[in-house]
N, C-alpha and C positions, 0 to 999 in steps of 0.2 A: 136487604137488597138496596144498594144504590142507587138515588134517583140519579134524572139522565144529565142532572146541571153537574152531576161530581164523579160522573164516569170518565172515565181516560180511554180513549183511543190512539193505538201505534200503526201511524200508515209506513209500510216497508216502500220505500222505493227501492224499483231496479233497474229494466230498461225501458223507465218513463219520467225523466229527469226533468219535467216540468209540472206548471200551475194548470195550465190550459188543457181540455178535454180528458181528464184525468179522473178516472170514477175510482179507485181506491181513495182518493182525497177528497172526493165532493162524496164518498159513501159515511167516512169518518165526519166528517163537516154534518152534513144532514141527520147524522146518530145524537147530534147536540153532547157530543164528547168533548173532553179538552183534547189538543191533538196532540201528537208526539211523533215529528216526523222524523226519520230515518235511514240513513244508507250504509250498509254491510260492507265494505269490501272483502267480497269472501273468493279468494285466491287459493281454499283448500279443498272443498267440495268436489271440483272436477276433477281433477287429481286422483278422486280416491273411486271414479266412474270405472268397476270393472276393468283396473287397470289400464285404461283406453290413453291416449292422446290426449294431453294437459291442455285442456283447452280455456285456461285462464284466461284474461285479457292480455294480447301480446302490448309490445310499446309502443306503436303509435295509437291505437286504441287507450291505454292509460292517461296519453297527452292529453287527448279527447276527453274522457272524464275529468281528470283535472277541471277542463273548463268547464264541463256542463254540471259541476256539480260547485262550480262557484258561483254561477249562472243562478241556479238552483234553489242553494245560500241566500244569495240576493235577494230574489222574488220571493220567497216564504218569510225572508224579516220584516219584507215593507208589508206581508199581507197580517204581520205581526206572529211569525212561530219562529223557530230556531232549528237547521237542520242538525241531528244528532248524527256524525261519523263515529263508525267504529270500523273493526279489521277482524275478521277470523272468519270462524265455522259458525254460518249463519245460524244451522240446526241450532247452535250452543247460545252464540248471541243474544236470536229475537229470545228464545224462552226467559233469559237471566234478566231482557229488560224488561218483559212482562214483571218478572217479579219485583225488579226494582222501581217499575211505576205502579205497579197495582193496575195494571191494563185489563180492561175488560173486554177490548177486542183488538183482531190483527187486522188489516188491510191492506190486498197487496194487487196490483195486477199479474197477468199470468206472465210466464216466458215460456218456452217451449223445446228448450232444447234439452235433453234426455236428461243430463243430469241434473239440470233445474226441476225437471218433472218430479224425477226421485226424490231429491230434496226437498220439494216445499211438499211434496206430499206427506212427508215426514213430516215437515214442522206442524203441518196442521195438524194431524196423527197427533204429537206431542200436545199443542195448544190446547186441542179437545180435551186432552188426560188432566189440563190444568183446569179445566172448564171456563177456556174463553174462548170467545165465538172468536173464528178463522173465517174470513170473507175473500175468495179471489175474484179478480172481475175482467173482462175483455178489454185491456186499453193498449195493445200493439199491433191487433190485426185490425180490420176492416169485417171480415169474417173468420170464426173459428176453424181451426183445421177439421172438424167435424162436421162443418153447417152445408157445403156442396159436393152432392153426391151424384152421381151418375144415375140413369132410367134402372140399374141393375142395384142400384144401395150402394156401390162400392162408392172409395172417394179417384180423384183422378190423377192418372199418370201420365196427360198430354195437355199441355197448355192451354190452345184454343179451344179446347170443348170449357175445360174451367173455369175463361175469360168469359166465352159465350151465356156459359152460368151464371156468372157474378152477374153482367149486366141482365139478364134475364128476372134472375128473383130481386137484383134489385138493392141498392142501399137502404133502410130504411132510421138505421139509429144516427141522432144527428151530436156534433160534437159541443161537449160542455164549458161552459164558458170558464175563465179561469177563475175562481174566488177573489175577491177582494180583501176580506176578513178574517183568517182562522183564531178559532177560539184554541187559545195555545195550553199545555200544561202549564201549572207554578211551578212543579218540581225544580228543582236545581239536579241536571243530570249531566253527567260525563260524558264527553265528547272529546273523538281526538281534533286536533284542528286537521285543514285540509295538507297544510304541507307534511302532516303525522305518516300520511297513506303512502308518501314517496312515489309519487306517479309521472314526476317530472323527470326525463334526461338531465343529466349536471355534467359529468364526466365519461365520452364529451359531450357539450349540449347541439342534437344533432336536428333540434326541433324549431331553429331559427325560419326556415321556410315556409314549416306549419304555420307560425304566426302571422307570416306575410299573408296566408293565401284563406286563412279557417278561423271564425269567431263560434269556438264550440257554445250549445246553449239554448234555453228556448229563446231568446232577444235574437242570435244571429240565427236560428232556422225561420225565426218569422220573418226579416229583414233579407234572407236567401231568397223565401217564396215569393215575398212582395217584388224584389230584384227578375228573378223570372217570370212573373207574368206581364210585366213593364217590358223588359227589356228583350226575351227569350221567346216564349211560349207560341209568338205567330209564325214562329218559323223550326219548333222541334222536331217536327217530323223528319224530315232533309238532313236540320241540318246536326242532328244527334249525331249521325256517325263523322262526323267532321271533328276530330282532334285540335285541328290549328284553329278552331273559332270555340269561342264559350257559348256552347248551347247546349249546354246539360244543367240542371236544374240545383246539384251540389248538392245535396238532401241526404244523399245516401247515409251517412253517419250522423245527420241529427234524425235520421229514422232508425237507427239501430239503436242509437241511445235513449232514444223516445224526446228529443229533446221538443219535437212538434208528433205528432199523431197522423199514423197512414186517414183515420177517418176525418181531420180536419185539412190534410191534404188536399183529400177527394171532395170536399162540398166547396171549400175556398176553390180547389180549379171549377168549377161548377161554376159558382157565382162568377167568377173572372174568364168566360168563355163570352160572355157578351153574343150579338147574332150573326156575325160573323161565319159561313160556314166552312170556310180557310183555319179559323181560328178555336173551333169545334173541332175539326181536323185534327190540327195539331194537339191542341189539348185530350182527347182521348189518346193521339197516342203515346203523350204521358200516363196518363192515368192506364193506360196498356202494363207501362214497367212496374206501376206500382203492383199492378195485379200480378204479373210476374214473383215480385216480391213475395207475397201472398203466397201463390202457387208454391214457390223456394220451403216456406213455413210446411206448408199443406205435405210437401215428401218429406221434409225432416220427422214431423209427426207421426208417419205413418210409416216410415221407413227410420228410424234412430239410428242403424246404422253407417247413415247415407255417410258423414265425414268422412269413414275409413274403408268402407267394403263397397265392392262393384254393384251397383243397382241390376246391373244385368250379369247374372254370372258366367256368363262364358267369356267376360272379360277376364277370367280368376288365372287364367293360359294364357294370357297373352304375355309372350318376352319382351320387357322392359330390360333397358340399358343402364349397369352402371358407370356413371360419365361424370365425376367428381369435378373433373376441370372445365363440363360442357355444363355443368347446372354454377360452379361460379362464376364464368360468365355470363351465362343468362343472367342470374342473381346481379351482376355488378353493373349489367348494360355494357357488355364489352362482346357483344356475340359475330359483329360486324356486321350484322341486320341494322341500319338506321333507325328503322320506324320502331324496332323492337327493342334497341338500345335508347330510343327517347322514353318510351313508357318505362322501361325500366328504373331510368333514372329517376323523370318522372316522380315515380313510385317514392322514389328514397327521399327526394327532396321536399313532397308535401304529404305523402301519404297518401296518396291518393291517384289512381290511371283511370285515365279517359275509357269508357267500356269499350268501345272500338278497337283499342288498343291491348285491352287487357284479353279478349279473344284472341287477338293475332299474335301477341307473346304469349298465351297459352297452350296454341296452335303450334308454337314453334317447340315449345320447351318437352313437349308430348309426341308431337309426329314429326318434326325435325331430327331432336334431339334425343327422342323416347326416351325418357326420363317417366320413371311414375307422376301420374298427375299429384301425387298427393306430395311431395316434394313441393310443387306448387303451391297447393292449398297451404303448406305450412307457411312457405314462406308469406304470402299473401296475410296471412293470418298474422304474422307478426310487422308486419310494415304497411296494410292497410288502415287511415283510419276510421274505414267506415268495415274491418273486417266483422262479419255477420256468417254466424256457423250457416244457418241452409243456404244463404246464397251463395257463400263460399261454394260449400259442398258438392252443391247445386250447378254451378257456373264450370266447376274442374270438370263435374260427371260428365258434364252437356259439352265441351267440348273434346273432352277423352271418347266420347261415343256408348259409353258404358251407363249413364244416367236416364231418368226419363225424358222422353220429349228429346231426346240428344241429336247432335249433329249428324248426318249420315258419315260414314266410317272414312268413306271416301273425299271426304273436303276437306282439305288440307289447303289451310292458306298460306298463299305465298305469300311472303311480307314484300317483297319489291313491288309487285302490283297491287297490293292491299295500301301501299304507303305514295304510291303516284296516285291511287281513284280517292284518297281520301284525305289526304295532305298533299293536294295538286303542284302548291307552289313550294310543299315543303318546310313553310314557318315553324312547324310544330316541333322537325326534327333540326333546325337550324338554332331552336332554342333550346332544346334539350341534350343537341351533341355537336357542340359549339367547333370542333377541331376542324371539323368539315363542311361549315356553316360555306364557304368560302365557293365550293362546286357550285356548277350551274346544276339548275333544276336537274336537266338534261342526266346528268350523272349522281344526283348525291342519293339517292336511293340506292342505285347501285354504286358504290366508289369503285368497285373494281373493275367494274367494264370501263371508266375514264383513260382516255391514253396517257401514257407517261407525261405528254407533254404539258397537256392540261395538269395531273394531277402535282405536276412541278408548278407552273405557273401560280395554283392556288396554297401550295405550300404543305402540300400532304403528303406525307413517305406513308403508306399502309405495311402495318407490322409494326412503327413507329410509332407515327400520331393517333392512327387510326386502326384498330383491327383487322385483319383478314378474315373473309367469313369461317367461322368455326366449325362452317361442315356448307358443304354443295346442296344446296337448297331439291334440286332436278332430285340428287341422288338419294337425297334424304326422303322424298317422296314416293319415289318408287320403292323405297323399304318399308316404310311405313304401311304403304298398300300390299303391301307381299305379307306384313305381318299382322293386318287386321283380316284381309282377307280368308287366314287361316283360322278364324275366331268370329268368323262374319254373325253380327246379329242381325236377327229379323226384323224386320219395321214394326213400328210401334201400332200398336191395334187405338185408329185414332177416333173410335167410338166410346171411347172412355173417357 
């Protein structure tokens, strides 16, 4: 048997792309093993999920790893390890490196989405046949999708009561500090390098914006958080849903990536709440979203389905449109909705929409346009770069009305007055649909109620420079209600 100075330890990363609060690497570290750190990119696994929806990383998500996993790189050389890249079928991978290091154990945190489930369930399955210990550990959620359960044992299907829970039982595990040390293998092991993985756009490179706007990594999600509780956090509650100001906190895809930890999230806003009770305020109702987040995990869990089927199934009847040239529009930012052609853009140019926004071009693209939400979800999924399967999933349901906790059937946003209460002066849509930047306040949400003469004056021909809207908002509404109507669900039982 091996003593513990000549065991080798293989930590797997996946979506926990950092040093800090990281219990697969401080379980390896504390096993007094040499380490052997690790990233898969396994882009074949989901693919072979009961046929389902390819739910590999789309591309701006890959841009995103790219840097979090040079990030990554970094901080494990200075702590003294080397991270080992490789590419395929995880199943195939970890077991071949076990054998090629003589590993005596695996360590991995969890992920949760179905066919990560299946998969690593396997591998373990596999490891034990080889007789090396498999260890998975909690480092993406805050609570496990199994730890809050309702007065009845079930778990939940409405927000508020599972928020009320969490604060209720309470945080109690607190987050790990990052190592300074790792004791590394001698092995000499194969490694592809990072540019091996091809995760970057080249032809063409459409990722010039990302770089202006996103430092992927655990160094830029610590330097985001410190950024928001300086600059943000006394005023998130307000002013979240405001698009033309920066008052969202940018986290979302270094918490997909794990590049920083939902648990060091929540005790850093803690410490950074000071006595303030304006700024207690605000900060929980951060720490709100993140439970959100949570929550998102908590249905995927218990619902696997949630990506592609109705959570509620008498959505399974509802007539959806096919509108090839109303969903490219959407898709391009050309729908002649302003506030809904910024986010869209938006979208393209950093990867990333304001949540505010991304409701109200979801709202359009569904009850406007009734297009399947899941048309959305794809797209999102592939031009997000914080795309995250349950929230995705999660966020399509809840405004389709078909998810849990959903929207009632009958809210239908209007983007004109969604884009005057929340982009008052407009900045938001003046930078992201520049053609029209030129309208007074007065008309540039609507361009087309502007009179000829005005919209001469500012140099806009609509059908030209600028779109006409690609369906009558009024009438699109009243269809929408005629067709949910037919399919009416009943309100969510909000004792669960």
């Amino acid at each position: 048997m091996n003593s513990k100075s000549n065991k080798t330890a293989i930590v797997w990363f996946r979506q926990d792309l950092r040093l800090s609060d990281n219990p697969a690497l401080q379980a390896a570290i504390d096993s007094g093993a040499a380490v052997v750190p690790v990233y898969v990119l396994d882009d074949i696994s989901p693919a072979k999920t009961r046929g389902r929806q390819d739910w590999s990383i789309g591309g701006a998500g890959r841009w995103w790893l790219h840097g979090s996993l040079k990030c990554l790189g970094k901080n494990l050389k200075k702590a003294g390890a080397q991270l080992i890249l490789a590419r395929g079928d995880a199943a195939v991978v970890i077991p071949d490196l076990v054998r090629e290091t003589g590993a005596d154990a695996v360590y991995w945190n969890r992920c949760y989405e179905p066919f990560a489930i299946a998969r690593d369930t396997a591998i373990k399955s596999a490891l034990t046949e080889l007789e090396v210990n498999a260890e998975s550990f909690k480092g993406s959620l805050i609570k496990e999708p199994w730890e809050l359960k309702t007065g009845q044992g079930k778990h939940y299907g409405v927000f508020t009561p599972f928020w009320k829970s969490l604060l209720k039982t309470g945080v109690q595990d607190k987050p790990l500090a990052a190592p300074t040390k790792i004791r590394a293998s001698r092995a000499t092991l194969t490694s592809l390098s990072l540019d091996d993985l091809d995760l970057l756009p080249s032809k063409p490179d459409w990722a010039a914006g990302f770089r202006e706007y996103w430092t992927p990594g655990e160094d830029g999600a610590d330097a985001r958080l410190e950024r928001f509780f300086k600059e943000v956090v006394g005023g998130y509650d307000e002013g979240r849903d405001r698009p033309d100001k920066d008052m969202t906190s940018g986290l979302s895809a270094h918490l997909h990536f794990g590049d920083i930890s939902p648990l060091e999230v929540w005790w850093r806003t803690h410490d950074a709440i000071g006595r303030s009770a304006k700024r207690r305020e605000d900060a929980m109702a951060f720490l709100r979203e993140i439970a959100w987040r949570e929550f998102c995990y908590n249905l995927l869990f218990h619902h696997p389905d949630l990506p592609h089927k109705n959570l509620k199934p008498q959505f399974d009847n509802f007539k959806w449109r096919k509108d090839k040239a109303g969903l490219q529009a959407w898709c391009s930012g050309m729908t002649g909705y302003p506030i809904v052609d910024a986010g869209m853009r938006q979208l393209w140019h950093i990867g990333w929409m304001h949540n505010r926004v991304r409701m109200i071009a979801a709202s359009f693209l569904i009850k406007d346009l009734m297009i399947h939400w899941r048309e959305g979800e794809k797209w999102f999924w592939d031009t997000l770069v914080d795309a995250d399967l349950p929230n995705n999933a999660a966020g399509w349901q809840w405004v389709a009305g078909s998810g849990a906790d959903a929207a009632p059937y009958f809210r239908v946003f209007n983007p004109v007055t969604q884009g005057k209460k929340f982009d008052p002066s407009a900045a938001y849509v003046r930078k992201w649909v520049p053609e029209i930047a030129s309208l007074p306040d007065k008309y540039i949400h609507e361009p087309w109620v502007a009179p000829p003469e005005v919209l001469e004056a500012c140099g806009v021909v609509l059908g030209k420079d600028y779109p006409e809207p690609v369906v009558s908002h009024a009438m699109a509404r009243m269809r929408a209600l005629e067709a949910y109507e037919k399919i009416k669900a009943p309100k969510p039982d909000a004792t669960k």
